[in-house]
DRENPARO-959288 format. One record per residue: x, y, z of N, C-alpha, C in turn; residue in one letter. Coordinates in steps of 0.1 Angstrom, whole numbers, padded with zeros to 4 digits, always signed. Layout:
BEGIN
XYZXYZXYZA ...
# end
This chain:
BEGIN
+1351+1372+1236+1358+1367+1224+1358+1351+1225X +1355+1349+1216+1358+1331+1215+1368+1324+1207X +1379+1318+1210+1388+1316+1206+1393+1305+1198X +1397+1304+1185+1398+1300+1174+1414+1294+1170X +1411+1285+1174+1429+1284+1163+1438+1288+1174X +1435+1290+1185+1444+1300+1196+1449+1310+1189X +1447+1312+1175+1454+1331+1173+1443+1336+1162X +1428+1330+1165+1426+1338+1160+1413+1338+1172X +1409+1350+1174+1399+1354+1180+1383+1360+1174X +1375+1357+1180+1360+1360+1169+1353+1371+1181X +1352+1384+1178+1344+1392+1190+1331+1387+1192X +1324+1392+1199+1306+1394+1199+1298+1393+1191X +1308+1402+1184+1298+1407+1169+1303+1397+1158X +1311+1389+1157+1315+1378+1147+1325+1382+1137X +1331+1390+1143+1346+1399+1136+1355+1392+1142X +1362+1384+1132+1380+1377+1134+1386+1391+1137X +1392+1384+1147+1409+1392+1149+1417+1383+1153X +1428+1384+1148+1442+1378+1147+1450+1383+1160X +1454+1371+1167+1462+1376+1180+1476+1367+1180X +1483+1367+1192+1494+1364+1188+1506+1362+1177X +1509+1372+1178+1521+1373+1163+1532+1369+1165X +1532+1358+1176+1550+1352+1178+1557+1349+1171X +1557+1349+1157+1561+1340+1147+1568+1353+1137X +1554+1365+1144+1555+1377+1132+1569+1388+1137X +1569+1393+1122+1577+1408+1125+1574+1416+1117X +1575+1429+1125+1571+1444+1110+1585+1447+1104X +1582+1447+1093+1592+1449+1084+1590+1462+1074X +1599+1469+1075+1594+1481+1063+1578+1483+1061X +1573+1484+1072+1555+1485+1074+1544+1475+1070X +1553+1462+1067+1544+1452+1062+1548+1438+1072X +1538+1434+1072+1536+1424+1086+1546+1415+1074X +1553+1404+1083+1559+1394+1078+1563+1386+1088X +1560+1368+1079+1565+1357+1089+1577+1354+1089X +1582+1352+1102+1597+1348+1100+1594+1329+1095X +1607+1327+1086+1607+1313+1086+1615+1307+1097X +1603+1299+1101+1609+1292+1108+1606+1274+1108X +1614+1265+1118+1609+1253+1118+1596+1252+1119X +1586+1241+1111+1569+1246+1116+1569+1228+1125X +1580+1220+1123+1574+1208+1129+1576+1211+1143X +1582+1220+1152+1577+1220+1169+1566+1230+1169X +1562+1239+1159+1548+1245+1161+1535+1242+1152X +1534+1232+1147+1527+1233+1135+1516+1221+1142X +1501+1223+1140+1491+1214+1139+1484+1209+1128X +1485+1195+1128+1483+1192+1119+1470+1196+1112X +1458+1195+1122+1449+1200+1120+1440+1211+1113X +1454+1218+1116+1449+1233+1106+1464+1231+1092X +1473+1222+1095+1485+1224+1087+1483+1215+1070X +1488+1228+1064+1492+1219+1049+1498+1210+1048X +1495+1198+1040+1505+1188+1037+1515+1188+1040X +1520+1198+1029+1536+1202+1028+1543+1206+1037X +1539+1211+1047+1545+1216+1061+1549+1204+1068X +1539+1190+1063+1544+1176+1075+1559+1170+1067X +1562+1177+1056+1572+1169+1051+1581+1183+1051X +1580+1186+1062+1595+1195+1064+1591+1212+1054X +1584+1213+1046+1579+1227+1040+1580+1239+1052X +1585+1250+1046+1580+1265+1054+1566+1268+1050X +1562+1274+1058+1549+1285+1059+1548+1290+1045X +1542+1294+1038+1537+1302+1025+1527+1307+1028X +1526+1313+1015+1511+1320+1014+1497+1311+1008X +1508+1300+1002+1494+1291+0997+1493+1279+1018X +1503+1275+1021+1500+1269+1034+1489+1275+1041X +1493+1289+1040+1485+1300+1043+1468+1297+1047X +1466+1297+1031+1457+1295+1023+1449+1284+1027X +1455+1275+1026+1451+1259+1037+1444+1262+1052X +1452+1265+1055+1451+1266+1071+1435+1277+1075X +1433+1289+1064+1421+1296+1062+1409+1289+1063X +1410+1277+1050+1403+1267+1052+1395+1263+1064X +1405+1258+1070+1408+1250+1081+1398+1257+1089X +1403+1270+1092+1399+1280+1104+1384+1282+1099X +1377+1285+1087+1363+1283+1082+1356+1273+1088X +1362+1264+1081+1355+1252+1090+1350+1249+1105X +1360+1256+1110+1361+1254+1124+1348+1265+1125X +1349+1274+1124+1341+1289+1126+1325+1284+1122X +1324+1275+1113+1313+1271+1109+1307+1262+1120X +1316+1251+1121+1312+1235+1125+1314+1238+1144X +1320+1247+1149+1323+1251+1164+1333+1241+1170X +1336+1230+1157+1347+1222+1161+1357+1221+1153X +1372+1217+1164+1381+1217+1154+1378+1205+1141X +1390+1214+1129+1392+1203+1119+1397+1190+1124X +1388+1179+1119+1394+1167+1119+1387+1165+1133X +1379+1169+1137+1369+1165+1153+1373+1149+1152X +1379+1140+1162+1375+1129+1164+1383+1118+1165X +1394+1128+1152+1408+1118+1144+1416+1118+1147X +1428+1110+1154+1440+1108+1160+1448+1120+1151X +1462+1123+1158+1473+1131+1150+1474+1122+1136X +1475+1109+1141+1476+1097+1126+1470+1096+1119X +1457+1091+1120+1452+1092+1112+1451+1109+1100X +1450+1118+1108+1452+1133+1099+1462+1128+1090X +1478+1125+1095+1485+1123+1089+1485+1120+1079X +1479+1110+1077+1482+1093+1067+1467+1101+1053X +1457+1106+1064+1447+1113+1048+1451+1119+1045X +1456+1130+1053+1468+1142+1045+1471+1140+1031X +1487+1129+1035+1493+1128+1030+1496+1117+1019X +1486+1109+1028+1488+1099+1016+1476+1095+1006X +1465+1097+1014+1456+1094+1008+1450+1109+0998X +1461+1117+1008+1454+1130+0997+1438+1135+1004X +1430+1133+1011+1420+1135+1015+1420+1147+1027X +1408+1154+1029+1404+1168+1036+1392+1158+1046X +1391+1170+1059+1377+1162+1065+1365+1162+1058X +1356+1152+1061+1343+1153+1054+1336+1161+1061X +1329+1163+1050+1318+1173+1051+1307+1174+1058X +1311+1186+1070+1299+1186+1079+1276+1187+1076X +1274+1177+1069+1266+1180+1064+1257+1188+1072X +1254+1189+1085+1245+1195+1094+1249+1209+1093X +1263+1214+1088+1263+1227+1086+1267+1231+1074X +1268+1225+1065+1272+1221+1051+1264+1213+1042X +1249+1221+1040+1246+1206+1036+1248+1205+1021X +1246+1192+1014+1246+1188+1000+1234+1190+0992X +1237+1201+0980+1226+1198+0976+1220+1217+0977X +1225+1222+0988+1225+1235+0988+1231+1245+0980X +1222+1254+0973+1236+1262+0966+1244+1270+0974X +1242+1272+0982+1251+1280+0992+1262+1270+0998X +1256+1261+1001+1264+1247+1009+1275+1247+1002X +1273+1241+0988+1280+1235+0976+1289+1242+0973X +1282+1253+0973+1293+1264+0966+1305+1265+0976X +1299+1269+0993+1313+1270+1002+1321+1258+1003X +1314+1246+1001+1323+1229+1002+1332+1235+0991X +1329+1238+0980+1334+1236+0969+1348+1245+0971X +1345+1255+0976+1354+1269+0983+1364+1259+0993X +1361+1254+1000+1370+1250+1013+1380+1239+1003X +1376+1230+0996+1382+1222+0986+1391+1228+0978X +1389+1235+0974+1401+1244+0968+1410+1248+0978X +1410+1253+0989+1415+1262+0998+1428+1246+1002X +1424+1235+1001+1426+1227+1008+1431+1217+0996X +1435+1221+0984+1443+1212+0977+1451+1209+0976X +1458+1195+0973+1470+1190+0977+1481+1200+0975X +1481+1202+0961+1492+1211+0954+1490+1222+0961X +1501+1229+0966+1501+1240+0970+1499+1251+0955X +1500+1254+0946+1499+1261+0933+1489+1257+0929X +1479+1249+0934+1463+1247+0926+1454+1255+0935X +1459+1263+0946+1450+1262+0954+1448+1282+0955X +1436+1287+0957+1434+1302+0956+1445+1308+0956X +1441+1321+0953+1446+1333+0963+1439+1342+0973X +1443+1349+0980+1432+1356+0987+1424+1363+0977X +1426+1369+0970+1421+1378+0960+1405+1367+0954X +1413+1354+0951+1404+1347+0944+1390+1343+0954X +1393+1338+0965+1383+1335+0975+1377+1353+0981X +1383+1361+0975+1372+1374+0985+1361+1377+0970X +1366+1370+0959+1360+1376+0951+1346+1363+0948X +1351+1356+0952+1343+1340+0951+1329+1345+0966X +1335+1348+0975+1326+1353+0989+1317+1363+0987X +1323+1375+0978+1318+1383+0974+1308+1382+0964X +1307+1377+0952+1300+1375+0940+1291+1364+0937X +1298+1351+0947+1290+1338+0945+1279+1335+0957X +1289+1336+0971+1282+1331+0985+1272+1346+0990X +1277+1357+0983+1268+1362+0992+1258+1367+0985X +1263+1366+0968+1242+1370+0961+1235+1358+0958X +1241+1348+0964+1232+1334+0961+1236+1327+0944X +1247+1335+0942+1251+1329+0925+1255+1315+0925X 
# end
């Protein structure tokens, strides 16, 4: 297994699995996160905005952080390869800005390329409410990236 995000693991065969659920609890048979503080656990690297200004976990943070983990899965490096905690910070948040685009694995100009940049950009919008749902991205993976639409 090669390890991702520290909780997320990729087998042999290139199947994510999700490990450590410290955070998690079963609840009436449905996985759920507890809320908790995210600024002693939270990286910025994979973290939403909104989580640096004191925000809980969501399903759209969620959503962000998915992103994130793509990228990485793609590029074999983490988000933000290169950039201080601060600087993340400051594009985050202030400038509003995502990492650029790995063109060597992303390139421009590709319809496959374009289409997943275009995908990770959503995933990674400021607004937490502009940004997918899972539903939206399996159907976008499904219908666009994988018959070449």
């Amino acid at each position: 297994m090669i390890p991702i995000k520290s909780n997320v693991l990729v087998s042999i065969d290139g199947i994510p699995r999700l490990a450590d659920f410290g955070n998690a609890k079963l609840q009436e048979y449905t996985l759920k996160f507890t809320k908790t503080s995210t600024k002693d656990i939270m990286s910025s690297r994979w973290a939403a905005p909104e989580l640096s200004e004191g925000g809980l976990c969501t399903f759209e943070s969620d959503i962000y952080a998915f992103g994130m983990t793509i990228l990485e899965l793609i590029t074999g490096t983490v988000p933000w390869s290169g950039k201080t905690e601060r600087y993340i910070m400051f594009a985050m948040t202030i400038r509003k800005e995502y990492p650029e685009r790995p063109e060597l694995y992303i390139p421009t100009y590709s319809e496959h390329g374009d289409m997943l940049w275009s995908l990770l950009g959503w995933c990674w919008e400021y607004e937490p409410e502009q940004r997918p749902n899972a539903e939206q991205i399996k159907d976008i993976t499904q219908n666009g990236l994988r018959s070449g639409k």
